[in-house]
C-alpha positions as CSV (number, residue, x, y, z in Angstrom):
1,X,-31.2,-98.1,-119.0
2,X,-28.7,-101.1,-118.6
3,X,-25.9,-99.0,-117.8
4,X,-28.1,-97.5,-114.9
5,X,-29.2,-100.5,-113.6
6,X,-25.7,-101.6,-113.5
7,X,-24.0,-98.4,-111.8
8,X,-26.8,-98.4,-109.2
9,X,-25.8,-102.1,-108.5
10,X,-22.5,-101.5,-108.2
11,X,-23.2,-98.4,-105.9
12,X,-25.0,-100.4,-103.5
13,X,-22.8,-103.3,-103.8
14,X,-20.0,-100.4,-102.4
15,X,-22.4,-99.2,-99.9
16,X,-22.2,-102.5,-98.9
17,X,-19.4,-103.7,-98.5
18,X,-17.6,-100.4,-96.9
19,X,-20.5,-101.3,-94.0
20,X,-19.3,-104.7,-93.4
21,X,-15.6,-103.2,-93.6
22,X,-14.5,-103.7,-89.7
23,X,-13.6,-99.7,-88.9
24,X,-17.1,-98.6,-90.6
25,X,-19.0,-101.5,-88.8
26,X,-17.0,-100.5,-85.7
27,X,-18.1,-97.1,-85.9
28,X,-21.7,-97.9,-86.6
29,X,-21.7,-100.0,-83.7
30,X,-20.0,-97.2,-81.1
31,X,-22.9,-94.9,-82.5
32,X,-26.1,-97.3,-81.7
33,X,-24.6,-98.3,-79.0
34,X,-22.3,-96.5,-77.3
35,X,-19.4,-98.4,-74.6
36,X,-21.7,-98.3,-71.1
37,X,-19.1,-96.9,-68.0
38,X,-19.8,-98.0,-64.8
39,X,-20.2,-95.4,-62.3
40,X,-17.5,-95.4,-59.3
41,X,-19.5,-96.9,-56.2
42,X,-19.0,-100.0,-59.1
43,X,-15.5,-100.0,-60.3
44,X,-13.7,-98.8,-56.9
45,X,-14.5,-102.8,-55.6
46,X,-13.9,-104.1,-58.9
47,X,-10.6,-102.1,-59.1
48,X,-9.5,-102.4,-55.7
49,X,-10.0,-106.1,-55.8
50,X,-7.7,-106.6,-58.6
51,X,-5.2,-104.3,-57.2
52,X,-5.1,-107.2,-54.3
53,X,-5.1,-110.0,-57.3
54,X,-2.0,-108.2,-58.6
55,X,-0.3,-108.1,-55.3
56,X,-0.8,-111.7,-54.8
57,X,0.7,-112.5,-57.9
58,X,3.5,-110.7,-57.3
59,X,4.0,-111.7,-54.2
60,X,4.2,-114.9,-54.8
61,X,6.3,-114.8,-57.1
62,X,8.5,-113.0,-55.0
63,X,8.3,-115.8,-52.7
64,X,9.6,-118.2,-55.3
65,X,12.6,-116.4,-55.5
66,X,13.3,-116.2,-51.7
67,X,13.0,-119.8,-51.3
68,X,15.0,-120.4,-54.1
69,X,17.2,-118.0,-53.0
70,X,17.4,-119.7,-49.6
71,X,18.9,-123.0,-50.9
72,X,22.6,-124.1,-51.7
73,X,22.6,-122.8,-55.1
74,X,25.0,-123.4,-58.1
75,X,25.9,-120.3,-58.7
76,X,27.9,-117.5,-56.8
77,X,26.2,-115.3,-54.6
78,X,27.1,-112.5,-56.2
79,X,25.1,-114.0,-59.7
80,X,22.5,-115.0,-57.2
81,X,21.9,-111.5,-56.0
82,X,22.1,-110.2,-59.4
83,X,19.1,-112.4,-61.1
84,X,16.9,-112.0,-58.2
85,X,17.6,-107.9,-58.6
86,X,16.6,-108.4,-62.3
87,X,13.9,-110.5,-61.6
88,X,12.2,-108.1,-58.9
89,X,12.9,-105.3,-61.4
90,X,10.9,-107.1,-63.9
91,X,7.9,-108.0,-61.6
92,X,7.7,-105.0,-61.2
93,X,7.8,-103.5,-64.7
94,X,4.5,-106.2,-64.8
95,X,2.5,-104.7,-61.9
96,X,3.7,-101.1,-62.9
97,X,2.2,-102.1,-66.5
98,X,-1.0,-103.6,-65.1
99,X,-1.6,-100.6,-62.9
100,X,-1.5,-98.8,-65.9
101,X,-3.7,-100.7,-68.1
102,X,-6.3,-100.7,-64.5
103,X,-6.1,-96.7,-64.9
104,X,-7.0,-96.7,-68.5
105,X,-9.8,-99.2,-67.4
106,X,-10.7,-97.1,-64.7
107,X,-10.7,-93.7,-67.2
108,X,-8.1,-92.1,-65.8
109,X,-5.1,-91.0,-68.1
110,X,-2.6,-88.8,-68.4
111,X,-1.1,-87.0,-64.7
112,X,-4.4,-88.6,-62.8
113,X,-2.9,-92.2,-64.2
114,X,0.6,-91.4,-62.8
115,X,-0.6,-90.3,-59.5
116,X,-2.6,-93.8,-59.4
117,X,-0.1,-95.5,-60.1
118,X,2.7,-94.1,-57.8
119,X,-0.1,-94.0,-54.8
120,X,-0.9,-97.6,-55.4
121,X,2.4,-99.5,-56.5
122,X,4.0,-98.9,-52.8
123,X,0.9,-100.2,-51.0
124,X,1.1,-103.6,-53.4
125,X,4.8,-104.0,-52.3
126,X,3.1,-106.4,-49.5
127,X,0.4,-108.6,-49.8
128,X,0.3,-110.1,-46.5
129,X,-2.9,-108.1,-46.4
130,X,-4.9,-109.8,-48.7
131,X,-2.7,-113.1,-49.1
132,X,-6.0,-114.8,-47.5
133,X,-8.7,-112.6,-49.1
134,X,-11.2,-114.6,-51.6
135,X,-10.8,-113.9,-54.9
136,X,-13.2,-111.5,-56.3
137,X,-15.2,-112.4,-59.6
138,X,-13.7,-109.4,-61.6
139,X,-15.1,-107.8,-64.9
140,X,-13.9,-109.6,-67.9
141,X,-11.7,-106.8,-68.8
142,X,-10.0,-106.5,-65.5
143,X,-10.2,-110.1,-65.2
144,X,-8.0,-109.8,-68.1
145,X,-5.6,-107.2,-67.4
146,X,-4.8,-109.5,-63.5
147,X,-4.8,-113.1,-65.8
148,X,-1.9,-111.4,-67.9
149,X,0.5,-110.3,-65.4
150,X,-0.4,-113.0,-63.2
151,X,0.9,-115.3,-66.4
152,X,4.1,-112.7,-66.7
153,X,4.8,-113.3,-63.4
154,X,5.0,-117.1,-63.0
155,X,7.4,-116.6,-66.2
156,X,9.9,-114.3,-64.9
157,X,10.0,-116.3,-61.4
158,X,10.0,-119.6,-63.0
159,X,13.2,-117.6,-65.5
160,X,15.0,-116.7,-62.2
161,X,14.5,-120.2,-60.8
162,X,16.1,-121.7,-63.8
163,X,18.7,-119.3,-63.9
164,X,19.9,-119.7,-60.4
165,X,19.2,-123.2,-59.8
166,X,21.0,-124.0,-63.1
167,X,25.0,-124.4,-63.2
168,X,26.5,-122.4,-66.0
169,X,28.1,-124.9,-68.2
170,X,31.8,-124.5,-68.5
171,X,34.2,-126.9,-70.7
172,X,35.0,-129.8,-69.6
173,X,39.1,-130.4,-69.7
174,X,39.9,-132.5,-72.8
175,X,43.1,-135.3,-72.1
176,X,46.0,-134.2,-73.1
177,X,47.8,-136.7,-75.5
């Protein structure tokens, strides 16, 4: 009698532990209740107001490297060309990325994403449009997605600034005895 009272004990002790296990409790959870989607009329102004976020960002840093740019800088021009190309290439890894993660967020995928994408990256390329919109209070999880590349893109501009405004350090000529 022992011995069943012990193996039930343990059984439920199992039972209960594989449901506080996170991927059991997870799934649970998506079951009772299930992720709610917004229908379009809600996300296209949520979505097309952090499309303008993301082009402000990049933007502007854009514009950090043109006035940097525009100074008497310490290194050749030809250096100075080539990591403000890099830089610009990277930005726009970032926005390409973020587009991508607004798709996903949106519930496209696959060839609908990369149509998104390539309608909407060339459209972003100036944000003169919206430089004086007001912000939008996005959804947390766009919020999220515009916070991040607006944080990647302050750090590759604020990169490129260094680089370019720094001189490269070359040896100094030691005295000859």
């Amino acid at each position: 009698m022992n011995r069943v009272r012990i193996a039930i004990a343990a059984v439920v002790l199992i039972g209960l532990a594989l449901l506080a296990a996170d991927p059991v409790r997870a799934a649970i959870e998506e079951r009772v209740n299930p992720p709610a989607v917004a229908d379009r009329a809600a996300i296209d102004p949520q979505q097309a107001a952090a499309e303008h976020a993301l082009a402000r960002g990049y933007g502007k840093a854009v514009d950090q490297l043109r006035s940097t740019g525009s100074v008497r800088l310490p290194v050749s021009a030809a250096q100075a060309a080539a990591i403000q190309q890099r830089a610009v290439t990277d930005l726009k890894t970032i926005r390409r990325a973020a587009l991508a993660d607004l798709a996903r967020a949106a519930g496209l995928s696959g060839d609908a994403a990369a149509t998104y994408i390539s309608a909407t990256e060339p459209r972003l390329d100036d944000a003169t449009p919206w430089a004086n919109e007001p912000g939008a209070l996005l959804a947390p999880g766009l919020f999220a997605i515009v916070s991040r590349a607006d944080g990647l893109f302050a750090q590759v501009a604020d990169r490129a600034t260094r680089e370019l405004t720094t001189a490269s350090a070359t040896p100094s000529p030691s005295p000859s005895r």
